[in-house]
N, C-alpha and C positions, 0 to 999 in steps of 0.2 A: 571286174574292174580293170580297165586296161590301162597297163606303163605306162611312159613316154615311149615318144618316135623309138621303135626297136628294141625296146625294153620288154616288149613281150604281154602278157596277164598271167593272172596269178591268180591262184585259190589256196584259200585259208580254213581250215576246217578243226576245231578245238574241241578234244571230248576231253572231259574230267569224269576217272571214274572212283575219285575218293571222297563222299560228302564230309564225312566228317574233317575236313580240312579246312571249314570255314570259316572256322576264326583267325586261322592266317592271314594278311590281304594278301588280294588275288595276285597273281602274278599279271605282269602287261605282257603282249608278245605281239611284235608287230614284225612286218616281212617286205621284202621290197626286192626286184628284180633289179640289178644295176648289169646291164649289158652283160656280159660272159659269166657273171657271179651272182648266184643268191646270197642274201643278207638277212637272218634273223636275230630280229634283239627280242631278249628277255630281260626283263626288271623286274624290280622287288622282290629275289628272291626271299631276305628276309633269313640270311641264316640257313636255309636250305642247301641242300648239298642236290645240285645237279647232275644230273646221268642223259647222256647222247645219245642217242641210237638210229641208225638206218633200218626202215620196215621195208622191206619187200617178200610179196609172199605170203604175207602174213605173219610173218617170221620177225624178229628183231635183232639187230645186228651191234654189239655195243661200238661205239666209235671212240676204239683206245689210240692212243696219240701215234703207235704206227699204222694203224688201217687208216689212222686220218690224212697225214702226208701222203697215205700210197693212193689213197681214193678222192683226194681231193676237197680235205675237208679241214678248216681253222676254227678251234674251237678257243675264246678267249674270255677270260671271267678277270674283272677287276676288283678293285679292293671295298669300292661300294655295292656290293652284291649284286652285279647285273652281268649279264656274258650276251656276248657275242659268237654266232655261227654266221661263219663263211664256207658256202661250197661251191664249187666246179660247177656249171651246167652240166658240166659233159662229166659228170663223177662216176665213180663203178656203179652205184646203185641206179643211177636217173631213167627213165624209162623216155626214152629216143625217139621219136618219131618225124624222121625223112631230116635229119639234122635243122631242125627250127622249130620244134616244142619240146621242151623238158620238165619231164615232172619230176620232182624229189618228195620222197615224203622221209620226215624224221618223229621220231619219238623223245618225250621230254619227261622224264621224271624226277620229280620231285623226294627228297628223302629227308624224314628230319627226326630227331632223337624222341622228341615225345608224342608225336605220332604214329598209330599202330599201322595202317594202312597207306601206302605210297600216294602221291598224286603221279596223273598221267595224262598226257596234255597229247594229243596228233596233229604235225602242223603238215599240211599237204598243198606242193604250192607247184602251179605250173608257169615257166618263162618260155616265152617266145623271142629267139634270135634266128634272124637271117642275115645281118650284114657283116658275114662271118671276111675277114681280110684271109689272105693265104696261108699266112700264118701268125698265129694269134699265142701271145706268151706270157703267161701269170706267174711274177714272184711274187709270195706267198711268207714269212718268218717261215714256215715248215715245208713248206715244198716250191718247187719250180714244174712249172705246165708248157708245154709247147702242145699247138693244135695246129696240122698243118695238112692242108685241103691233099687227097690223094691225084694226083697226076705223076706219073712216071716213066722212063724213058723201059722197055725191055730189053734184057741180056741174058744170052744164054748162061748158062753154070758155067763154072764158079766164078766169072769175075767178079770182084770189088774195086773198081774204081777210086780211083782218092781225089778225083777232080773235084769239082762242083756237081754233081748231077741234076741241079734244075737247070743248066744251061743246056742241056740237051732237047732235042724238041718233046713235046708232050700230048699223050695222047689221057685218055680217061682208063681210070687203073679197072684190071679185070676183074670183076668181082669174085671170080674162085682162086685170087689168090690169096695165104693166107702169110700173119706172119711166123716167121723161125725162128730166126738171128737178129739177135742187136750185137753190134760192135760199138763197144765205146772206148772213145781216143781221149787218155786221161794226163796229158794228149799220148800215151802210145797207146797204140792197138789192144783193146781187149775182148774177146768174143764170148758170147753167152748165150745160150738158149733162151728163149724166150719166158719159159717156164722156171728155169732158174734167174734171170733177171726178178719175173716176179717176186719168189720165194726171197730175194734181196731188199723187195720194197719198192719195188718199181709197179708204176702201174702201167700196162700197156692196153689199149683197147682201139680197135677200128670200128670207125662209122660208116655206114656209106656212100661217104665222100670225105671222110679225115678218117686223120692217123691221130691219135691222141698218146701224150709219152706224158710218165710222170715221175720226179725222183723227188727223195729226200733232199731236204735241204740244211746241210750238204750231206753228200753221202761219199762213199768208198770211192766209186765213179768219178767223180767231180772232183774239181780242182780249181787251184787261185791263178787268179791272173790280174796284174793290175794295167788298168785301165785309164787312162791320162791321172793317172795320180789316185785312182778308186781303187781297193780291192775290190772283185766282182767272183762269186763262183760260178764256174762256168762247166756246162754239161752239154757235149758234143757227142753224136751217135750216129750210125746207117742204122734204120731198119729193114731188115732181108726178109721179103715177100718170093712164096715159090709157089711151084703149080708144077706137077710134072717136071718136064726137061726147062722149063721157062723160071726164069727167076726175078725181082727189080728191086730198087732199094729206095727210099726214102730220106734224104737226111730229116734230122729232128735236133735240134741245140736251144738252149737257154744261156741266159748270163743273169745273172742278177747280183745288186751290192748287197755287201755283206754288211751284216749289222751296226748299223752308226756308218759302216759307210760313205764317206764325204759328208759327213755331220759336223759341222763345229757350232761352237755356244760363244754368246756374247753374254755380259751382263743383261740385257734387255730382249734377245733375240736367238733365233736358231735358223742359221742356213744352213740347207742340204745340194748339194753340189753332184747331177748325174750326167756321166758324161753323154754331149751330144750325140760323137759317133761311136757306138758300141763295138768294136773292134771284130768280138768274136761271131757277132750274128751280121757281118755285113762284108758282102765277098766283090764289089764292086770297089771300082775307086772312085766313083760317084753318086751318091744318091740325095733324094732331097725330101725335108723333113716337112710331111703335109700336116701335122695338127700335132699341138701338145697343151695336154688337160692337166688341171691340179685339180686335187681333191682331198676330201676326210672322212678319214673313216669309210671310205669304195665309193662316195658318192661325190660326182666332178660339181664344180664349183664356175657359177658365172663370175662375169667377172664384176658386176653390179656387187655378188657377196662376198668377193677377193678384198673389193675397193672397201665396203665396209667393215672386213675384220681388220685391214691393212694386211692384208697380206699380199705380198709380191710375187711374179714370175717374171723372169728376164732370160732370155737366153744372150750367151755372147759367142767366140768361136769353139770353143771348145765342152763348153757344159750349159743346162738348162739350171738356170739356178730360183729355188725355193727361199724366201724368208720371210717368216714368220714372227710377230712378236711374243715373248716369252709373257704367258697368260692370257693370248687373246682367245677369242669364244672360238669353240670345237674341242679345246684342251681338258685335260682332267688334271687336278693340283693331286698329289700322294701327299700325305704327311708319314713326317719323323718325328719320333723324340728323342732327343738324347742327351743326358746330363739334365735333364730339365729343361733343355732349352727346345725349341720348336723349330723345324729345315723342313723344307718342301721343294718338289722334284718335278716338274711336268710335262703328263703324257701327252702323246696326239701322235695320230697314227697316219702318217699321208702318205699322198698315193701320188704318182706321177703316170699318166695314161700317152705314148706318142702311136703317134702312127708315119713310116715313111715308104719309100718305095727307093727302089735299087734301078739305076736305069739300063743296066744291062739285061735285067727279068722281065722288068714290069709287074715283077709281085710286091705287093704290099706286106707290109707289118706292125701287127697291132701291139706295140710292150704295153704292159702296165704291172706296174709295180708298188707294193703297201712295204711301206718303213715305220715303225712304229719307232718313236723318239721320245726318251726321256733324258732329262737332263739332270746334270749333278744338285747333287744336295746344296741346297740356297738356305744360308741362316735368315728365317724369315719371322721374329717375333711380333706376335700379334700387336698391332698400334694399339691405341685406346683413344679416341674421340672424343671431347666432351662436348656433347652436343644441347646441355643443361639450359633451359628457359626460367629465369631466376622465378619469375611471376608466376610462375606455373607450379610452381614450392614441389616440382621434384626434379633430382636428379637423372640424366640421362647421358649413359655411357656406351660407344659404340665401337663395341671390339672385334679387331679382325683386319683383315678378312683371315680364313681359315678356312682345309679343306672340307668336304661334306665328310670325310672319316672321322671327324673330331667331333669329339661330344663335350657340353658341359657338363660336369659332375657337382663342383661345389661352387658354394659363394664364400670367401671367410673375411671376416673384419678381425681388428687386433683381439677382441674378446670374443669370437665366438665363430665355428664355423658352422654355414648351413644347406644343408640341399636343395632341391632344386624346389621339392615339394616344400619345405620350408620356406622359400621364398617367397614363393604362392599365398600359401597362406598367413606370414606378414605383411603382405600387399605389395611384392615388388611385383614387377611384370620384367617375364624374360622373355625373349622369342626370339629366330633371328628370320635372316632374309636373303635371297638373292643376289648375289653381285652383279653388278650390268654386265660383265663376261661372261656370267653365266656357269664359271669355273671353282667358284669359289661359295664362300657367306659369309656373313657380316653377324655379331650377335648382339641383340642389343636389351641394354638392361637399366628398370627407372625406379629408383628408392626412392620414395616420398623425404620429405625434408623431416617430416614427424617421427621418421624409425628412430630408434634408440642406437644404428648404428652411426645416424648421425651426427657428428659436432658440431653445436654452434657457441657463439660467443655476441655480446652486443657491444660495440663500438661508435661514439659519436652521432645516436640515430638511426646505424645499418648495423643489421644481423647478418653476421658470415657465419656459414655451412659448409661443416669441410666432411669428405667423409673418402674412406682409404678404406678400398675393397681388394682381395686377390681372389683372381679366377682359377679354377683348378680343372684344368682340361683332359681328355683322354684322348688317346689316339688310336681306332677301332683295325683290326679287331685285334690287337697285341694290350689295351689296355695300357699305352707306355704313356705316363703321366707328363706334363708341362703347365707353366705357370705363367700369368700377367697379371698386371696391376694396376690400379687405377689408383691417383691421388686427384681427386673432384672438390674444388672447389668452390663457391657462390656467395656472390652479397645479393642483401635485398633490403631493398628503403624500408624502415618502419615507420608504413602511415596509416594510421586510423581514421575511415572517412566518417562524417559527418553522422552521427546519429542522434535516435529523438528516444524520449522514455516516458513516461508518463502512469497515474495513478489517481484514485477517485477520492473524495469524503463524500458526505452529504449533500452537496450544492456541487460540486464543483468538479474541473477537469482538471488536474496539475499536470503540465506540457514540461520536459527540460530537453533539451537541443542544446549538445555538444559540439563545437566548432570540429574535430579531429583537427590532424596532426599540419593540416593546410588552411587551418585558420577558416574566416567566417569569409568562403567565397560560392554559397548557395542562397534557393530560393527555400524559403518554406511556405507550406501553404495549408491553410486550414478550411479543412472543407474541399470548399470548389473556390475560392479565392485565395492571391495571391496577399502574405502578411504582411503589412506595410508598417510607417511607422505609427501611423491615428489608429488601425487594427489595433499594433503593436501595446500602444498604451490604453486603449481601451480595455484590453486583456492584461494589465495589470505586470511590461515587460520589465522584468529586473535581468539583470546579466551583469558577465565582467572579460576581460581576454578569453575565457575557454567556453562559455556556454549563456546563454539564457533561459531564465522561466518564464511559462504565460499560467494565467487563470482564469478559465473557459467556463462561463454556467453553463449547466446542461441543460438549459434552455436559451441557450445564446443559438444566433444565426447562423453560426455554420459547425453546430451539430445536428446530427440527426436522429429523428426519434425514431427507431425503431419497432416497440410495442411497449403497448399502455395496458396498464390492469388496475384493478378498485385504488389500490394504493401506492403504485409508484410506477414509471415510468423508466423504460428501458431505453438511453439515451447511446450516442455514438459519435466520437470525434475522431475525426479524419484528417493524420498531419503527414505530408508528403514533401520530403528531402529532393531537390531536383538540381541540375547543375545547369544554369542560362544559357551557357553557352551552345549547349549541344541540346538542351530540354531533355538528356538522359536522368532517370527518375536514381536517386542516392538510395533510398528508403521509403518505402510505404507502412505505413505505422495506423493501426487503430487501436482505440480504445473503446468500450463498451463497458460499462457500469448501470446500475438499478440504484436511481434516486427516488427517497421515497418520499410521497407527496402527495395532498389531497386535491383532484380532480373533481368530486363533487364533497359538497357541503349542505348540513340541514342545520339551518337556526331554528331556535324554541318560537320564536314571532310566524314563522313559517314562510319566511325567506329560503330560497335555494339557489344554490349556486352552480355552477360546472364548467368546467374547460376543456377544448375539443381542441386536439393537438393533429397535427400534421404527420402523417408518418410514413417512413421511406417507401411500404408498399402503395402508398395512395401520391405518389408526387404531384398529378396536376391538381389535386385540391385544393378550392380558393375557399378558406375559412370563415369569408365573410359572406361566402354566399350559404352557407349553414342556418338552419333554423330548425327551432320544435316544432313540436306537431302541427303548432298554429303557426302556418308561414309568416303571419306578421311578426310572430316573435323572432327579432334576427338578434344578433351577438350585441351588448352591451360595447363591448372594444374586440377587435379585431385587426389583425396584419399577416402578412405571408404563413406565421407558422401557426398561429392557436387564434381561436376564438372563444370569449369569457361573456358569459349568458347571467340571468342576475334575475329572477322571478318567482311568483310566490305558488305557491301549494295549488291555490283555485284560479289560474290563472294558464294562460299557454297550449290549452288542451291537456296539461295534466289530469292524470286520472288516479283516484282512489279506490282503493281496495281493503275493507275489514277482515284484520286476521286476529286469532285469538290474543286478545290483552296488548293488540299495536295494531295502527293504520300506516299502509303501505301507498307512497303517493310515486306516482310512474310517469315518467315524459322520455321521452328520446330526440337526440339530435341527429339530423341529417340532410341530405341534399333535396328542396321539394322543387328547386327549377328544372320544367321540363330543359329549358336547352343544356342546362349542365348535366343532367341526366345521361344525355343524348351523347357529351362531349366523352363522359366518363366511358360509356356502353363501346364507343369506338376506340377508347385508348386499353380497353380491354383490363381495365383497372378492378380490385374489389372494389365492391358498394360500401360505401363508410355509412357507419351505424354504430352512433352510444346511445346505450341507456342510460335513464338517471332516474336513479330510483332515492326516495328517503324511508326509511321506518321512523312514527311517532309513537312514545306507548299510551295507554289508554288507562285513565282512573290508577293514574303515579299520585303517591305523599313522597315530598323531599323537602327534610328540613336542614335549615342552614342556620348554622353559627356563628358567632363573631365577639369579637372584644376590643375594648378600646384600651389605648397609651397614649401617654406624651408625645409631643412631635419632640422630636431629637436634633433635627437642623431646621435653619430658615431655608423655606422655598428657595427655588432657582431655576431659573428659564431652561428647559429641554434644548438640544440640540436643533437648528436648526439653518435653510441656507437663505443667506444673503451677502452684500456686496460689501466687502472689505479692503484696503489699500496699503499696501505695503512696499515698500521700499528697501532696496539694499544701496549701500553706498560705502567709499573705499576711503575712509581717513591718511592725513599725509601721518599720522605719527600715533602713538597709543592713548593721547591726551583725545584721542575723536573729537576735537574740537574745530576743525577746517576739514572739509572732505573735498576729492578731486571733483571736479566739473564735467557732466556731460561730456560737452564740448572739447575735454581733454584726452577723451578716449582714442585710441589707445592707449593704454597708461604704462609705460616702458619701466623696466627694472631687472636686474641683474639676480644670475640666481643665489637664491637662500637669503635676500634680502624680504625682510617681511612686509605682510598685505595686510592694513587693517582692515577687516569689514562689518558692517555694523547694517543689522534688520528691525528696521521699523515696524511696527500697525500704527499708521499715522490714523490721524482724526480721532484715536480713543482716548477717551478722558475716564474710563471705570478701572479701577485699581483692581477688580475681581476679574478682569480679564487678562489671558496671560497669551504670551508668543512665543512656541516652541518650535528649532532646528529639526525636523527629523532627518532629514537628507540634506548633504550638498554634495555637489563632487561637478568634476572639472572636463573639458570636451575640447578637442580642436576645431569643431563648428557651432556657430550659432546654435543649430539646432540640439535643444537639449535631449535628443534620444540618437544622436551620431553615436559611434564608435571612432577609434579606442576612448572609454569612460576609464577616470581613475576615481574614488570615493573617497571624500573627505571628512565626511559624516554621516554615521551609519546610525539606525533608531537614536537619534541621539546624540551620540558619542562618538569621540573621532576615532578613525579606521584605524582600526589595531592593528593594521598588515604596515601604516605608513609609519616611513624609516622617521620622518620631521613631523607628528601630527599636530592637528589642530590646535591652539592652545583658546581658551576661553576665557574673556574677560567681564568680569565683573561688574555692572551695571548701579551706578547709586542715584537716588533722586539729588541730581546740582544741575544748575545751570538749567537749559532747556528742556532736561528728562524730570516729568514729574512723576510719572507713573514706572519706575525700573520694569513691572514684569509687559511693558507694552514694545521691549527694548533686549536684542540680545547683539552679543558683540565677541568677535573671535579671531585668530591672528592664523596666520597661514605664510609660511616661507614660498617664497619665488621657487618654482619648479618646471621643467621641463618635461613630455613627454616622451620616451628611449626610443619610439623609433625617430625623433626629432634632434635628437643629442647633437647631429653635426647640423643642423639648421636649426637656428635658436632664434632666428627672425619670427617664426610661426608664434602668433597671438591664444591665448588659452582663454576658455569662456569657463567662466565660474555658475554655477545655478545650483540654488536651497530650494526646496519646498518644506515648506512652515502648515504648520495646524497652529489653529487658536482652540484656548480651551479656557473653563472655568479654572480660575488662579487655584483650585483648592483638589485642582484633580487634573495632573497637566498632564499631556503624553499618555495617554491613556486609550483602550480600546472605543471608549465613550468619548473619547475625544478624537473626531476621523472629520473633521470639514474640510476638506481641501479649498487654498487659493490660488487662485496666481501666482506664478513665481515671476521676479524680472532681475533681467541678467546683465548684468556689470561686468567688462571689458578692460 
């Protein structure tokens, strides 16, 4: 896989030799060449204790924190279990080849307390650099690198010069010579052999064509200098190359800021301040500065992803200036606890890369330098969000942000604390997520409105839900505790939508349909039609403000029969709640009940009978295209849903069959037209097919008894229907002896001033006929089945709910009334309906419906004739 431009390739090669280590997650390890420095990250360690080590040889080398400065090596593990390895290309171990391929291989072991057997990971990785500058300088936190291309003037023994020595002319260095001496000017003179430098910590090593010098940072050697306002430590040296009588020297020097280093902090931000010209590595009084990179974490930064974290680079005369905002992406947040309260600090490690040239030389130089910055402790408690959707009847709390070191431990309300696994399994949901920084997380956590640790209360029609949680955080891996709190609270409308309910007897469907809590603003529909107000009364509609009932036969039009057996019929009504405006459906409601009922019939004369019903699995069935065995015999009556057949024993293609001590007579119904046949066979329908079978018994005695009595009453006509004439009409006064006129309708009055009214059966002259109120009640429309209904008279009797009821007057035979029971008469105060209260212009329709019945049996179940009503104004 190859870099970028100069970056080199690289191999990666990962051996584990511990299986039982699998239930750890795996560790990640990824590797990247960034120009003069390899870069390994590890993650997830997971608790794991990390061990370093250089392999060469076969051999392994542990990388303790002085081999690492002296070899060129940054090993850095943060607080969320992940580390980072930084090494030198040009490190003691790298295996070199013609200075532009370097391999390093390192060792990664893995060590954890309850595992018996290590893990062991080999990362082996080759980088390719050639565009080495002349001299190339890595600050490091723990060491400072100078790599500077060999070219040297020669002089005989002993000089040491203290001029410049690349100003001399230059030839290419001999290869047999080696080094001796370093002198380092701390700034005075100090000489050392080259062997004892090492044993100090020094790494020295020659390439090829470089000199490579490496010190602690800082070490003995080294010393402060400040630099337009920066401290910098600064390490300056000759290296003495000899051969025989021949000797040359090298200089080799670093400078690098020292920690925080022209660092300062705003509340929102962190500049870093390095200066332009480096004082101690530039020996010209002119040079000019050809490229300057920012970056994070070793790796440079366009300016595409500068512009999108905001982060800035400016240079002016004297410093290259960095800033950054405090928590943008690249950063790592630390957490604190302390006293309970919660502080966060944040890391990020940047890098400043230049390169310039001296114009006295013409050599170039590559700096690059890593400043890892953290900043002071920020009292940072966690916010708390309430991001709660009432309708959604839970609570949702969004706490944070907080660093990825912090864990939730508890949840606690005033009565009770609970963990996390407890949360779980009360149904709250915890989880958290991501900050768009990327720095940080957010936790967020949803209590249903039903937990017990919820409060509500009901007020004016709205339930408010308050509920007071404290979070109990941890801060890893010290455990040091902190707290926040959430006070959550929510209204929610209580409305109850429209619903239907319903129940069977014998005959019948009972529908009731409740307006809810927004009153009567749907459709309902029964069946596959829409209820009107002629449905409405056909189905028998009572209601009041909150609801109405219907009563549906189970053999009305828009149920549906389901299945049919010897003696009853499996019937099905269908009411569906819908809202006009949107045609979104409220409620779907069936009902389904077993009425039981005779389908066929055998009379003693040897008549029979049968009904051929419609049923949901057969819908295109036309019932009147039905017949018995004998096509001619078609249905006696017939329509959409049943067909009633009406024939005798020897008759129809009926057939007889003698069984012992009864005769069995057999017909069936069904479809004999070929084209309906035809119509059925394509709609892929079952074939309808009833039998109708009777048993007769054979050689029956049946004796019947009887006795005679007195007649107890005189005869009297059965119920029956004809046309009768009734009249309502509104007296001016309680003497009913003038009533208002047609003509004078509307008839104006003031409230609680009373209404005479008085209900005729004109044209009767039988004193055994009587006229009974069963209902009146009152409408703001004409039409007597409108809403809002108020009820004046209920089976009877005036409505027990009215504050002013009915009062009932008394009826004698004077004047024009000959017959009193052909005559009822009742008083009713002037009223308004409340949503009407401030419009008292609106006109009120009064309407009775009356039964007539035998004077000797009034109001009665046996007494049900309906007439006409008519409505006075």
């Amino acid at each position: 896989m190859g870099c970028l431009a100069g970056l080199g390739w690289f191999i990666l090669l990962v051996a584990v030799v511990n299986i039982e280590a699998q239930n750890k997650p795996p560790i990640k390890i990824n590797s990247k060449c960034l120009g003069n420095l390899l870069r390994v990250d590890v993650s997830r360690l997971g608790g794991r204790f990390l061990e370093v080590s250089v392999v060469i040889n076969n051999s392994s080398i542990i990388l303790k924190p002085s081999l690492s400065s002296k070899c060129g090596f940054t090993i850095k593990k943060d607080h969320l279990g992940n580390a980072v390895i930084y090494a030198s290309i040009q490190n003691c171990f790298a295996q070199n080849v013609d200075d532009k391929a370097f391999t390093t291989k390192l060792g990664l072991r893995l060590q954890s307390d309850n595992v018996v057997e290590d893990e062991f990971y080999l990362v082996e990785e080759t980088c390719y650099y050639s565009s080495w500058a002349s001299r190339e300088i890595i600050c490091k936190p723990n060491y400072m690198e100078v790599s500077v291309k060999k070219a040297a003037p020669i002089y005989n023994l002993p000089a040491y010069p203290y001029s410049d020595p690349r100003k001399a002319a230059e030839q290419p260095m001999d290869a047999g010579l080696r080094i001796t001496t370093v002198v380092f000017f701390t700034p005075e003179e100090r000489v050392m052999q080259v062997d004892e430098a090492q044993r100090n910590g020094y790494g020295i090593s020659s390439t090829p064509t470089r000199l490579v010098l490496r010190s602690p940072n800082p070490s003995r050697e080294t010393y402060t200098k400040d630099v337009a306002g920066v401290p910098m430590t600064v390490l300056s040296t000759s290296i003495i190359f000899e051969k025989t009588k021949l000797t040359t020297q090298l200089y080799a020097g670093a400078a690098c800021p020292q920690a925080q280093g022209g660092v300062y902090f705003t509340e929102t931000s962190i500049r870093w301040f390095l200066p332009r010209r480096i004082d101690p590595l530039i020996y010209s009084k002119h040079f000019r500065l050809l490229e300057v990179n920012m970056g994070v974490d070793g790796r440079k930064l366009e300016a595409t992803e500068m512009s999108a974290r905001n982060y800035s680079l400016t240079l002016d005369d004297l410093y290259v200036i960095v800033e950054i905002p405090i928590g943008a992406a690249g950063c790592q947040i630390k957490s604190h606890a302390q006293d309970g309260q919660y502080f966060t600090s944040y890391m990020i490690e940047l890098m400043l890369e230049l390169l310039w040239t001296e114009d006295d030389t013409n050599e170039d130089t590559r700096y690059k330098v890593f400043l890892p910055v953290e900043t002071p402790l920020q009292l940072q408690p966690p916010q708390v969000i309430d991001a709660t959707v009432p309708k959604e009847m839970m609570f949702k709390a969004l706490i944070g942000p907080v660093g990825f070191d912090v864990m939730l431990k508890n949840i606690s309300s005033p009565s009770e604390v609970l963990s996390l696994a407890d949360c779980i399994a009360r149904g709250f949901k915890v989880f958290d997520q991501m900050s768009p920084n990327g720095c940080s997380k957010v936790y967020i956590v949803e209590v249903p409105f039903t937990d017990r640790v919820v409060g509500q209360r009901k007020e004016m029609g709205v339930t408010i839900y308050n509920l007071h949680l404290t979070f109990g955080f941890l801060v890893l891996p010290k455990h040091a505790p902190f707290t926040a709190t959430a006070y959550l609270r929510a209204k929610l409308e209580d409305i109850a939508p429209p619903s239907v309910s319903g129940s069977c007897d014998d005959k019948n469907f009972y529908v009731l349909v409740k307006y809810g809590t927004k009153g009567f603003n749907f459709q309902t529909i029964m069946g596959k039609r829409v209820l009107t107000g002629s449905l409405a009364q056909q189905y028998g509609l009572m209601g009041n403000d909150t609801h109405f009932s219907l009563i549906v036969p189970f053999s009305a039009a828009d149920a549906t029969v389901e299945a049919v057996e010897s003696s009853s019929i499996k019937s099905r009504l269908d009411v569906t709640l819908r809202y006009p405006k949107t045609n979104k459906n409220i409620q779907d409601f069936s009902l389904a009940c077993n009425f039981v009922t005779k389908l066929i019939e055998c009379f003693p004369n040897g008549t029979i009978t049968a009904m051929a019903i419609t049923l949901e699995s057969v819908p295109s069935l036309n019932p009147r295209r039905l017949t018995l065995r004998n096509p001619a015999c078609g249905p006696t009556y017939s329509n959409d849903q049943y067909a009633y057949f009406v024939f005798t024993a020897n008759s129809c293609g009926t057939t007889r069959k003698f069984l012992p001590n009864m005769m069995l007579y057999e017909n069936e119904i069904s479809i004999t037209d070929e084209l309906e046949l035809r119509k059925l066979a394509q709609s892929k329908e079952p074939e309808f097919d009833l039998k109708v079978f009777c048993y007769y018994d054979i050689n029956t005695n049946q004796a019947m008894g009887f006795n005679t009595r007195p007649r107890r009453s005189e005869p009297y006509a059965d119920d029956a229907r004809g046309e009768m004439q009734v009249e309502m009409r509104v007296a001016l006064d309680d003497s009913y002896s003038v009533f208002h006129r047609v003509e004078d309708d509307p008839i104006t009055k003031y409230l609680q001033q009373p209404l005479y009214f008085e209900v005729e059966l004109m044209g009767s002259y039988n004193p055994k006929v009587s006229i009974e109120l069963a209902y009146c009640w009152a409408t703001l429309e004409e039409d007597k089945m409108s809403l809002p209904r108020w009820d004046l008279i209920v089976n009877g009797c005036a409505n027990s709910r009215d504050p002013h009821p009915v009062i009932f007057h008394s009826v004698l035979p004077k004047g024009r009334v000959n017959d009193p029971s052909n005559v009822k008469r009742f008083e009713v105060p002037m009223f308004a309906f409340a949503e009407d209260k401030d419009n008292l212009n609106r006109q009120v329709f009064v309407h009775c419906e009356v039964v007539i019945c035998d004077v000797r049996n009034p109001v009665d179940a046996a007494c049900n004739v309906h007439v006409q009503t008519r409505t006075t104004r």
